[in-house]
N, CA, C and O atoms as CSV, one atom per row, in Angstrom:
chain,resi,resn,atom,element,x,y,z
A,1,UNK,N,N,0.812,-1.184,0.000
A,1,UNK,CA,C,0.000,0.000,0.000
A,1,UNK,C,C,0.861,1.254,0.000
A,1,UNK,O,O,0.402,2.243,-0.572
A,2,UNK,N,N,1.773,1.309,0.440
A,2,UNK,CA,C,2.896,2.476,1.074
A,2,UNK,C,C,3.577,2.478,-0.610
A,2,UNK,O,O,3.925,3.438,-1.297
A,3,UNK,N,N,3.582,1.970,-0.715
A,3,UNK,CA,C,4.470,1.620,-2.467
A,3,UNK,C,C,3.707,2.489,-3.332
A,3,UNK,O,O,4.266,3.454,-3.855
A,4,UNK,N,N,2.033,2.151,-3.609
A,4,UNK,CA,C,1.434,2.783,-4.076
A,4,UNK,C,C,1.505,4.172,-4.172
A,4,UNK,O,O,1.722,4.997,-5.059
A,5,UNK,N,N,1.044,4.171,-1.974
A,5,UNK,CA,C,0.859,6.084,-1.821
A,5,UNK,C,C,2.131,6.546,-2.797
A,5,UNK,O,O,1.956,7.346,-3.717
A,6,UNK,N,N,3.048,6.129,-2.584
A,6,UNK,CA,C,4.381,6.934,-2.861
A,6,UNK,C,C,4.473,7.211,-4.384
A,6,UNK,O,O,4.823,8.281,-4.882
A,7,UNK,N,N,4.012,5.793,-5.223
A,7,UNK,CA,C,4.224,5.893,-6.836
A,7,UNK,C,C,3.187,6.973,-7.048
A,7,UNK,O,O,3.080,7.633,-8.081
A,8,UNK,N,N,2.645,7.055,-6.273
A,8,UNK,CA,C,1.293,8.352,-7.053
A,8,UNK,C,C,1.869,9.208,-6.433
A,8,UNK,O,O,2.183,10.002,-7.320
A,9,UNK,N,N,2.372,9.755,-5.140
A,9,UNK,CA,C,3.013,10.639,-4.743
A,9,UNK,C,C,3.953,11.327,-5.675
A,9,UNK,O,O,3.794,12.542,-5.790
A,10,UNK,N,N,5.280,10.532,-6.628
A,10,UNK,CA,C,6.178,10.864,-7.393
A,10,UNK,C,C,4.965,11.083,-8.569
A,10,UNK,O,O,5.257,12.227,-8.917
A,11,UNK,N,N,4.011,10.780,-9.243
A,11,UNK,CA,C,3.428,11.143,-9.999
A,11,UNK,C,C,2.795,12.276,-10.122
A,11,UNK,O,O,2.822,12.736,-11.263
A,12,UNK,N,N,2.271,12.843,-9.388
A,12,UNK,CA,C,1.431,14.219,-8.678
A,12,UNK,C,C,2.875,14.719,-8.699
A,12,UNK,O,O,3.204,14.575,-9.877
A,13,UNK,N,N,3.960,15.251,-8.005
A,13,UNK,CA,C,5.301,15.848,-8.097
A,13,UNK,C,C,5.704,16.001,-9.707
A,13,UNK,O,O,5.799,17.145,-10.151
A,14,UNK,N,N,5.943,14.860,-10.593
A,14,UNK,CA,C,6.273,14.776,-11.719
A,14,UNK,C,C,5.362,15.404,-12.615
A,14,UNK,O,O,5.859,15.765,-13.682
A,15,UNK,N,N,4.531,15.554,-12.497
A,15,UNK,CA,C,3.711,16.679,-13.261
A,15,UNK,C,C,3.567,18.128,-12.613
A,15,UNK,O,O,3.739,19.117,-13.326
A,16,UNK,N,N,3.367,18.208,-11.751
A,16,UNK,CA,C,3.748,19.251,-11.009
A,16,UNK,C,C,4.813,20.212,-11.613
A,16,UNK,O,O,4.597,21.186,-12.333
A,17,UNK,N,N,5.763,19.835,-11.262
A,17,UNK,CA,C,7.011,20.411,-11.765
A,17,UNK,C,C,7.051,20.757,-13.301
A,17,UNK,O,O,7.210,21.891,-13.751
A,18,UNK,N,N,6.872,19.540,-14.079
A,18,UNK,CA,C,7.011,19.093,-15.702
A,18,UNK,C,C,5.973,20.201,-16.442
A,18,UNK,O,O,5.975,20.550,-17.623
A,19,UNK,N,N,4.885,20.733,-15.097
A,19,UNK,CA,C,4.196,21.515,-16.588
A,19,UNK,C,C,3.118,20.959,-16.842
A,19,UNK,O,O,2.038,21.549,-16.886
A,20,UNK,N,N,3.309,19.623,-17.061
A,20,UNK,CA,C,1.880,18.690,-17.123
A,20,UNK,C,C,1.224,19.122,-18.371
A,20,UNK,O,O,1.894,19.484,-19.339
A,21,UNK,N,N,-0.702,19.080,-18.386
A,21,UNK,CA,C,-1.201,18.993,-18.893
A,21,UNK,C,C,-1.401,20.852,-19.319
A,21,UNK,O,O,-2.060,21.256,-20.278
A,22,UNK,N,N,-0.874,21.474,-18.625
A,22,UNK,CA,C,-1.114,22.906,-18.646
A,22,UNK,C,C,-0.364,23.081,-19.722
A,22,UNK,O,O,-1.202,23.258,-20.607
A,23,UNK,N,N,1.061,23.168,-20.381
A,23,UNK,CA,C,2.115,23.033,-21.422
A,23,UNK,C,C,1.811,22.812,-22.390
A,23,UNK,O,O,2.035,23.525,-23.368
A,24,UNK,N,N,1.049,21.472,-22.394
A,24,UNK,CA,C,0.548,21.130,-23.869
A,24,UNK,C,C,-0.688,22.457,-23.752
A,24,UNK,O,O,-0.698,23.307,-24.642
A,25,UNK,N,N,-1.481,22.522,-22.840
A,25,UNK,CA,C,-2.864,23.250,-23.241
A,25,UNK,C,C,-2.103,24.845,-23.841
A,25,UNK,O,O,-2.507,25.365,-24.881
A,26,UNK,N,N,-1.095,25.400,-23.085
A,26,UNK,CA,C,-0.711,26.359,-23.867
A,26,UNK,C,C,0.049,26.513,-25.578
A,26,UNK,O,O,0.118,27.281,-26.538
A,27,UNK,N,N,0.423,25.423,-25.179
A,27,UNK,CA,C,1.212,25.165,-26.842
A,27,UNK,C,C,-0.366,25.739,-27.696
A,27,UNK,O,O,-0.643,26.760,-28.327
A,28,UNK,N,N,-1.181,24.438,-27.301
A,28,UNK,CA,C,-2.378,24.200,-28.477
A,28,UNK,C,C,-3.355,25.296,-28.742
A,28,UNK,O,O,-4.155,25.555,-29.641
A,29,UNK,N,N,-2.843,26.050,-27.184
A,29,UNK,CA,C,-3.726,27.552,-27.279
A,29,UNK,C,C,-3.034,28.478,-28.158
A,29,UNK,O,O,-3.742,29.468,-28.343
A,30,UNK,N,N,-2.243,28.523,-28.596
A,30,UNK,CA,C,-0.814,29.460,-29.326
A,30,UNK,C,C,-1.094,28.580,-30.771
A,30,UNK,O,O,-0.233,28.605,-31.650
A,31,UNK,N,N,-1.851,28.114,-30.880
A,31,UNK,CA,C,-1.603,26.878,-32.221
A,31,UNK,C,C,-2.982,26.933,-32.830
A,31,UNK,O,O,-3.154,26.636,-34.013
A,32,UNK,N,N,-4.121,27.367,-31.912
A,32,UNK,CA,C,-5.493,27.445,-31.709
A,32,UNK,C,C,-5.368,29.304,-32.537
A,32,UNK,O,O,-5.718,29.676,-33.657
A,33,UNK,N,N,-5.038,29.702,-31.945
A,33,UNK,CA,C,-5.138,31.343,-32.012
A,33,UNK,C,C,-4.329,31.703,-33.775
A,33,UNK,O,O,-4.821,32.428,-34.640
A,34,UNK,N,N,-3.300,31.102,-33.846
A,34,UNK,CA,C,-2.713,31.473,-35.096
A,34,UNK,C,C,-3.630,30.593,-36.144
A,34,UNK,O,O,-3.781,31.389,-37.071
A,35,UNK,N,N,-4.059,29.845,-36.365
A,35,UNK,CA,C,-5.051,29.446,-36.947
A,35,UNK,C,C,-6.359,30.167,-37.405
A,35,UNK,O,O,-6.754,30.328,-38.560
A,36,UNK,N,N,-6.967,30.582,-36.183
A,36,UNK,CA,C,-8.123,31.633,-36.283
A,36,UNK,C,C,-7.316,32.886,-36.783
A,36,UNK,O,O,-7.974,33.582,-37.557
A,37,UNK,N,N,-6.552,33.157,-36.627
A,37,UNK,CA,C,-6.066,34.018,-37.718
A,37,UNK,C,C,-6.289,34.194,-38.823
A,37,UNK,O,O,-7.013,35.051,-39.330
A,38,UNK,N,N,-5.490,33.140,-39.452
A,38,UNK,CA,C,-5.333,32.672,-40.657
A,38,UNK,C,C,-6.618,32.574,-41.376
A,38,UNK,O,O,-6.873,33.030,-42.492
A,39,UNK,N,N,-7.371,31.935,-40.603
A,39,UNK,CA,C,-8.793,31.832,-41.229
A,39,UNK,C,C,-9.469,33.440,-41.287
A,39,UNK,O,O,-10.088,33.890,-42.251
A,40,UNK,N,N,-9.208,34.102,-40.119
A,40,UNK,CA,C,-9.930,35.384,-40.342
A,40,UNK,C,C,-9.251,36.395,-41.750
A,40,UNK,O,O,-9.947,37.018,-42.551
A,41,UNK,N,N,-7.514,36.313,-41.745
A,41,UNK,CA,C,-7.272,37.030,-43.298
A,41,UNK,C,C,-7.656,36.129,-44.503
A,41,UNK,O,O,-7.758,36.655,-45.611
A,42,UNK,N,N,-7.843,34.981,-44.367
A,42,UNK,CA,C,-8.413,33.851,-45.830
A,42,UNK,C,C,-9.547,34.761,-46.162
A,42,UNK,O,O,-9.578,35.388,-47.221
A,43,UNK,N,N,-10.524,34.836,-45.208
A,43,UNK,CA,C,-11.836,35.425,-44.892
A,43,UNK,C,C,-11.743,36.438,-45.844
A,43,UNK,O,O,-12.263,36.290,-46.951
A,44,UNK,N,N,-11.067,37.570,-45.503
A,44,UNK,CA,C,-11.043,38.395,-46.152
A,44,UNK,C,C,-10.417,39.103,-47.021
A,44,UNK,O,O,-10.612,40.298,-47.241
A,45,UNK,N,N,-9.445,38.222,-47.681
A,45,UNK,CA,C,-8.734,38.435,-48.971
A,45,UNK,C,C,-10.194,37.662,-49.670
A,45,UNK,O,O,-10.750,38.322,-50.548
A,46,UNK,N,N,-10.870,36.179,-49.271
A,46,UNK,CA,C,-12.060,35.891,-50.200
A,46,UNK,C,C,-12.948,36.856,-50.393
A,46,UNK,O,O,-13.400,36.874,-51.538
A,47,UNK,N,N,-13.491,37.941,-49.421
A,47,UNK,CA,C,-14.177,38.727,-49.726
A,47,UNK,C,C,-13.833,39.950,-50.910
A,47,UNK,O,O,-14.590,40.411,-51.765
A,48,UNK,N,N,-12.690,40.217,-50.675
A,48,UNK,CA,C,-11.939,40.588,-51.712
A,48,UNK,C,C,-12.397,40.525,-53.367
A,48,UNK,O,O,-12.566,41.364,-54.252
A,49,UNK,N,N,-12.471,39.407,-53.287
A,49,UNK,CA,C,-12.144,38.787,-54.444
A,49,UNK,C,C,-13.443,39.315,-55.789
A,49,UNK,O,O,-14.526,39.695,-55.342
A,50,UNK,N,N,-13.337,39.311,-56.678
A,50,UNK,CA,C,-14.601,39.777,-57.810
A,50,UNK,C,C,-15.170,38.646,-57.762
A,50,UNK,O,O,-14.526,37.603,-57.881
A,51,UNK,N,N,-16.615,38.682,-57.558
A,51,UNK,CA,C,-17.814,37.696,-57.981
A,51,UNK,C,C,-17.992,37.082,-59.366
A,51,UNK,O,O,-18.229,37.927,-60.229
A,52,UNK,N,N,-17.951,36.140,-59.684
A,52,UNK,CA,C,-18.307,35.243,-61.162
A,52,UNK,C,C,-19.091,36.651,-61.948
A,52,UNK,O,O,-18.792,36.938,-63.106
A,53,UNK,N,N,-19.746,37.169,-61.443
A,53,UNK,CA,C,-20.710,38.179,-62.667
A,53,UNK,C,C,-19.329,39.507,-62.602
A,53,UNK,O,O,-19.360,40.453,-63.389
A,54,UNK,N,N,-18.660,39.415,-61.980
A,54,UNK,CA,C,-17.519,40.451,-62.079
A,54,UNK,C,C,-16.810,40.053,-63.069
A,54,UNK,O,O,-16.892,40.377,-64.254
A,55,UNK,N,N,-16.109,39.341,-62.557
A,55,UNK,CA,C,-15.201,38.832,-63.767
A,55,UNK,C,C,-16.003,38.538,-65.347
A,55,UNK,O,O,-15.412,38.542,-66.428
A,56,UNK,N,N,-17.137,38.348,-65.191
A,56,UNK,CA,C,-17.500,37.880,-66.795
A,56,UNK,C,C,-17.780,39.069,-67.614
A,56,UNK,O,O,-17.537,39.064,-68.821
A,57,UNK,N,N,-18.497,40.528,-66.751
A,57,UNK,CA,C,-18.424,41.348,-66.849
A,57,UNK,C,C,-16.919,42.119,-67.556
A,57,UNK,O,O,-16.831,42.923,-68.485
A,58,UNK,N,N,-16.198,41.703,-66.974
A,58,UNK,CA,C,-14.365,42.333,-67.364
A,58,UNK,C,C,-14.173,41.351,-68.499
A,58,UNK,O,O,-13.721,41.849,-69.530
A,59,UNK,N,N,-14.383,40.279,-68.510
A,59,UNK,CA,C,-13.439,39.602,-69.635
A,59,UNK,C,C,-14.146,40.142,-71.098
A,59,UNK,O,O,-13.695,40.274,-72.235
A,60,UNK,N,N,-15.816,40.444,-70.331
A,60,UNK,CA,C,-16.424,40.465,-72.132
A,60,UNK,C,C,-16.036,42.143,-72.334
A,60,UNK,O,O,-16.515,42.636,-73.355
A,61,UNK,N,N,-15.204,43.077,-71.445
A,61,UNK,CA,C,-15.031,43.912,-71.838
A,61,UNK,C,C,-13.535,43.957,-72.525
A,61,UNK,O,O,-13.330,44.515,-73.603
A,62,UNK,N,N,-12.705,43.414,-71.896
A,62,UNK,CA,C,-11.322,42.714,-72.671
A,62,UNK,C,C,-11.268,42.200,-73.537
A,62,UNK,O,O,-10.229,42.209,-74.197
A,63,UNK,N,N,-12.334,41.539,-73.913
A,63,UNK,CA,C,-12.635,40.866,-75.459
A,63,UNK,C,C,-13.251,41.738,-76.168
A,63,UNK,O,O,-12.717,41.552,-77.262
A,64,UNK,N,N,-14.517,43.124,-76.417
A,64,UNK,CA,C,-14.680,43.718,-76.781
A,64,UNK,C,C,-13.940,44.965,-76.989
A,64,UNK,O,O,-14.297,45.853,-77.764
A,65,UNK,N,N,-12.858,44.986,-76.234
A,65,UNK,CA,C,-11.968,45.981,-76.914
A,65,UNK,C,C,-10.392,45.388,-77.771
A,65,UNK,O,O,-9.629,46.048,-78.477
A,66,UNK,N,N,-10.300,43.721,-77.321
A,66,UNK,CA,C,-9.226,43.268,-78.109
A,66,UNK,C,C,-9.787,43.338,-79.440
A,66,UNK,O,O,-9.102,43.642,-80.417
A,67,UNK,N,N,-11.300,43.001,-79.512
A,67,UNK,CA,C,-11.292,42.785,-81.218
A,67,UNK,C,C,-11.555,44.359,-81.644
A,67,UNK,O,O,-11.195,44.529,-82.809
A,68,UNK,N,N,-12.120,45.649,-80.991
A,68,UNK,CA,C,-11.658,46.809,-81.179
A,68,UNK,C,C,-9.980,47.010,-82.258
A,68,UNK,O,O,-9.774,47.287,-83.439
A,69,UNK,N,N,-9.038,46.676,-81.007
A,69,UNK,CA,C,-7.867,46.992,-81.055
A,69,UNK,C,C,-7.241,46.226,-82.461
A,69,UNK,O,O,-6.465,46.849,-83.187
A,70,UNK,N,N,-7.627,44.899,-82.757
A,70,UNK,CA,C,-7.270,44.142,-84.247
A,70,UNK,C,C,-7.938,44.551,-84.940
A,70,UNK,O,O,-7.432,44.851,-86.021
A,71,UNK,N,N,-9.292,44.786,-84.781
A,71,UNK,CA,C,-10.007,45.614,-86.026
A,71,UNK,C,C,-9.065,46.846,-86.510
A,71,UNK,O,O,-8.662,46.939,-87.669
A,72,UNK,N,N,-8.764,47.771,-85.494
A,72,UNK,CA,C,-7.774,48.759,-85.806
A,72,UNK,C,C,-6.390,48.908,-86.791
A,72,UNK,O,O,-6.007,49.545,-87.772
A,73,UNK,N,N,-5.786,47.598,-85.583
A,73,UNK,CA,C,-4.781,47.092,-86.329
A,73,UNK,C,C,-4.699,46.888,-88.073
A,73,UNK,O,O,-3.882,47.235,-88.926
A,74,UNK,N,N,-6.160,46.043,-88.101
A,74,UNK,CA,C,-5.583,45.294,-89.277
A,74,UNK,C,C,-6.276,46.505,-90.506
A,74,UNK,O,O,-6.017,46.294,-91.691
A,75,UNK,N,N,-7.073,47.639,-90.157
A,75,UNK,CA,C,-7.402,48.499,-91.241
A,75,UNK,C,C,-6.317,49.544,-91.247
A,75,UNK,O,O,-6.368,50.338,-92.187
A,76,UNK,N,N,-4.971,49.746,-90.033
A,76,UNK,CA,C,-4.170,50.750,-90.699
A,76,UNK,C,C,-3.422,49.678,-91.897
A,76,UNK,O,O,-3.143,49.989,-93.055
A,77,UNK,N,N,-3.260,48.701,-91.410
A,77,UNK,CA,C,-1.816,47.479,-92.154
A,77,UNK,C,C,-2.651,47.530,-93.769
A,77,UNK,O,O,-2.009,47.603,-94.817
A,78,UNK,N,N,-3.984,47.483,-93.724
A,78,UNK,CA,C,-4.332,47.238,-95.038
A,78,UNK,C,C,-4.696,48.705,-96.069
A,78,UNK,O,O,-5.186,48.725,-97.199
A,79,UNK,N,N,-4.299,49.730,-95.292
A,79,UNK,CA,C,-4.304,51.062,-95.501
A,79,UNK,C,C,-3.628,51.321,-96.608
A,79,UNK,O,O,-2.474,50.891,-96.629
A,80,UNK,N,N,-4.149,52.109,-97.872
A,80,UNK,CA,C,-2.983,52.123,-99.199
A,80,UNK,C,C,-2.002,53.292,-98.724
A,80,UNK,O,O,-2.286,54.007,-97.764
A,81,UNK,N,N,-1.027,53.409,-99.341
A,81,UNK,CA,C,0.353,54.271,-98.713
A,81,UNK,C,C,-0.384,55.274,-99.535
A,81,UNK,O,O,-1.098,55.013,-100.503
A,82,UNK,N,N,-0.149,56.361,-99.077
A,82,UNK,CA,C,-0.548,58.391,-99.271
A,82,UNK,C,C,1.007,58.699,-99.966
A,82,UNK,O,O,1.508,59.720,-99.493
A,83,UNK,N,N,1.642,58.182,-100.736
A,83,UNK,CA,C,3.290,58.807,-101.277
A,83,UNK,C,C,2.882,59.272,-102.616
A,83,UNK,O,O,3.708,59.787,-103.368
């Protein structure tokens, strides 16, 4: 019985000292917190971001002025020379 008290005695001491279960809980709290971080700037670089009707909006305007810009192109190139 005395064997016992004592092995639990050095056990209760050995955590005690060591930090125990408190150590890990701070690690995971420091590990917990940078996480929610992370998720809170994800958050809002996604909000950020242009909506599907945004972007389709821009591309059909990038495409309506590329074929602008070759239309252009290709009526100076076919332009008769003024000499």
């Amino acid at each position: 019985m005395s064997m016992g008290v004592a092995a639990l005695l050095c056990l209760v001491l050995s955590v005690g000292f060591s930090g125990g279960p408190g150590a890990v809980s701070d690690t995971a709290a420091s590990g917990i917190s940078s996480l929610q971080e992370q998720i809170r700037i994800t958050k809002a670089k996604t909000a950020a971001l242009p909506t599907v009707d945004d972007a389709k909006r821009a591309l059909t305007g990038s495409l309506t002025a590329a074929g602008q810009v070759a239309k252009l192109q290709n009526d100076y190139r076919y332009r008769p020379d003024e000499t």
